[in-house]
C-alpha positions as CSV (number, residue, x, y, z in Angstrom):
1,X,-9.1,-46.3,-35.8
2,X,-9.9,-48.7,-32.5
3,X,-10.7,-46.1,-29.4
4,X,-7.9,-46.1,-27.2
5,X,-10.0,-48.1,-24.1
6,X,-10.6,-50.8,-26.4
7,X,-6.8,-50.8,-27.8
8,X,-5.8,-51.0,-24.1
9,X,-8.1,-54.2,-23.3
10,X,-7.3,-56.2,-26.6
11,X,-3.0,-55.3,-25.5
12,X,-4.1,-56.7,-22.0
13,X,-5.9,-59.5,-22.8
14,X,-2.8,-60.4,-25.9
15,X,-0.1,-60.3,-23.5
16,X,-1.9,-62.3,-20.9
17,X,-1.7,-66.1,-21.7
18,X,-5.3,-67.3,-20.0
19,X,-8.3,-67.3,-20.7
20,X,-10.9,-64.3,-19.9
21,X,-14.1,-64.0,-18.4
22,X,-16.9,-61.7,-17.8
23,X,-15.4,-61.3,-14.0
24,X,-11.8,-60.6,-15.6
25,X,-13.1,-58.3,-18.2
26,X,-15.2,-56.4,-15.5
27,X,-12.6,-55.9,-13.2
28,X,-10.0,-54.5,-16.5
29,X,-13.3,-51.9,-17.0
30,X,-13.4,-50.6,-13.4
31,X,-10.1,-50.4,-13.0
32,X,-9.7,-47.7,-16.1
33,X,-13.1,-46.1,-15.4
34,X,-13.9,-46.1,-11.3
35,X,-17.1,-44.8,-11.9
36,X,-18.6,-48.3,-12.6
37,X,-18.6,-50.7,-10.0
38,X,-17.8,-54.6,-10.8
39,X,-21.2,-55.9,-10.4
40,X,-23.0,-53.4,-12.3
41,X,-20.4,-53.5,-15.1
42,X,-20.9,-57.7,-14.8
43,X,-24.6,-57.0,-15.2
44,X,-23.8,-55.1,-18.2
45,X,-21.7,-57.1,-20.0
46,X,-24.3,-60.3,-19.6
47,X,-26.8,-57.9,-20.9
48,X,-24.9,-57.0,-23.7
49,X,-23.8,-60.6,-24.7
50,X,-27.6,-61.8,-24.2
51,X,-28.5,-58.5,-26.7
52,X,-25.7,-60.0,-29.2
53,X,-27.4,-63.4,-28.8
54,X,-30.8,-62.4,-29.6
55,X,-30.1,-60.2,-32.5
56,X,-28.4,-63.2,-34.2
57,X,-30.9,-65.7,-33.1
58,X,-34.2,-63.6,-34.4
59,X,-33.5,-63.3,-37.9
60,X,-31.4,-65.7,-40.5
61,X,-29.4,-62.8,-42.6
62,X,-28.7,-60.6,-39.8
63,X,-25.0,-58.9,-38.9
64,X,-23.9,-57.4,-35.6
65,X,-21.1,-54.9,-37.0
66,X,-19.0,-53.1,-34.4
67,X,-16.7,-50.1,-35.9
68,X,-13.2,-50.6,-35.7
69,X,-14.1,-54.4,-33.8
70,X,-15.6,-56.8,-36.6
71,X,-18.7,-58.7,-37.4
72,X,-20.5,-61.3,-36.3
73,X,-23.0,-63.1,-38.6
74,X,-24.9,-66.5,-39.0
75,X,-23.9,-68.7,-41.6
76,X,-26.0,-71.4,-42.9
77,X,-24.5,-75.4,-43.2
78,X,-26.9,-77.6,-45.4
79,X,-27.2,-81.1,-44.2
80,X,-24.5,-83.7,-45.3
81,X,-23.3,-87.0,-45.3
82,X,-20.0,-88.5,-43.5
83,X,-18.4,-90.9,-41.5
84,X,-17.5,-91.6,-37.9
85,X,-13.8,-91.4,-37.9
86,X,-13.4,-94.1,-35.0
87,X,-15.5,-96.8,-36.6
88,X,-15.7,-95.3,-40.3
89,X,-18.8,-95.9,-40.7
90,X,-21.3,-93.6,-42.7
91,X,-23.4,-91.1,-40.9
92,X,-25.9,-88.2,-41.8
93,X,-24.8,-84.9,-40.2
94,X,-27.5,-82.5,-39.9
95,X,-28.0,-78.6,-41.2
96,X,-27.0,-76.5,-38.4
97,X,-26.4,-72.5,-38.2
98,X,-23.3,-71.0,-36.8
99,X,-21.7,-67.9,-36.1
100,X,-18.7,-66.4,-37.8
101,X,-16.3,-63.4,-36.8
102,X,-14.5,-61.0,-39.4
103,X,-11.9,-59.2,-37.3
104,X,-12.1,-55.4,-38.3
105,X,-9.4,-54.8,-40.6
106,X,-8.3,-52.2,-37.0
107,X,-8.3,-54.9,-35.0
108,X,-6.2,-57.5,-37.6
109,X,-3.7,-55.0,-37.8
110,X,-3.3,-54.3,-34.3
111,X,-3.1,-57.9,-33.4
112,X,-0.7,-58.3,-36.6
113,X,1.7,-55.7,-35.5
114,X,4.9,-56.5,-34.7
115,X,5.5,-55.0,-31.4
């Protein structure tokens, strides 16, 4: 099951129709632990993402699995042709690697609830 704090943030940031940010997601973690200030817990969560970032960057098959929260991962696009879609005319589109998220099946049910 999801831990409670992060049940809380996920309700939060559902029922809220904006768009969140480190600052915003800072100021949710002080306010339900007032140990942490809202710089320091900014300075963590940068940390953290750069952390994420790194881990998927330095190797091609790696996976950043958080219990009861999902997984990220790399995936792989070969190179391919297509077409402009204003002037339709053919165009090479590089190989590129991107990152994929698979929700936690926790997490999809909670967001899947009916509530």
């Amino acid at each position: 099951m999801v831990d409670e704090p992060i049940v809380n943030i996920l309700v939060f940031f559902m029922n809220e129709k904006k768009t969140f940010g480190i600052k915003e997601i800072a100021k949710q973690i002080t306010q339900k632990n007032s140990d942490f200030s809202i710089v320091m817990t900014e300075k963590f969560i940068k940390s953290f993402l750069d952390i994420i970032v790194e881990n998927l960057d330095s190797a091609e098959n790696r996976n950043i699995t958080f219990k009861g929260f999902g997984n990220f991962s790399i995936i792989r696009t070969q190179a391919r042709n297509g077409r402009n879609p204003f002037t339709q005319e053919p165009m090479h589109i590089p190989a590129k690697r991107r990152i994929s998220f698979k929700a936690a099946k926790a997490l999809s049910e909670l967001l899947n609830s009916s509530k």
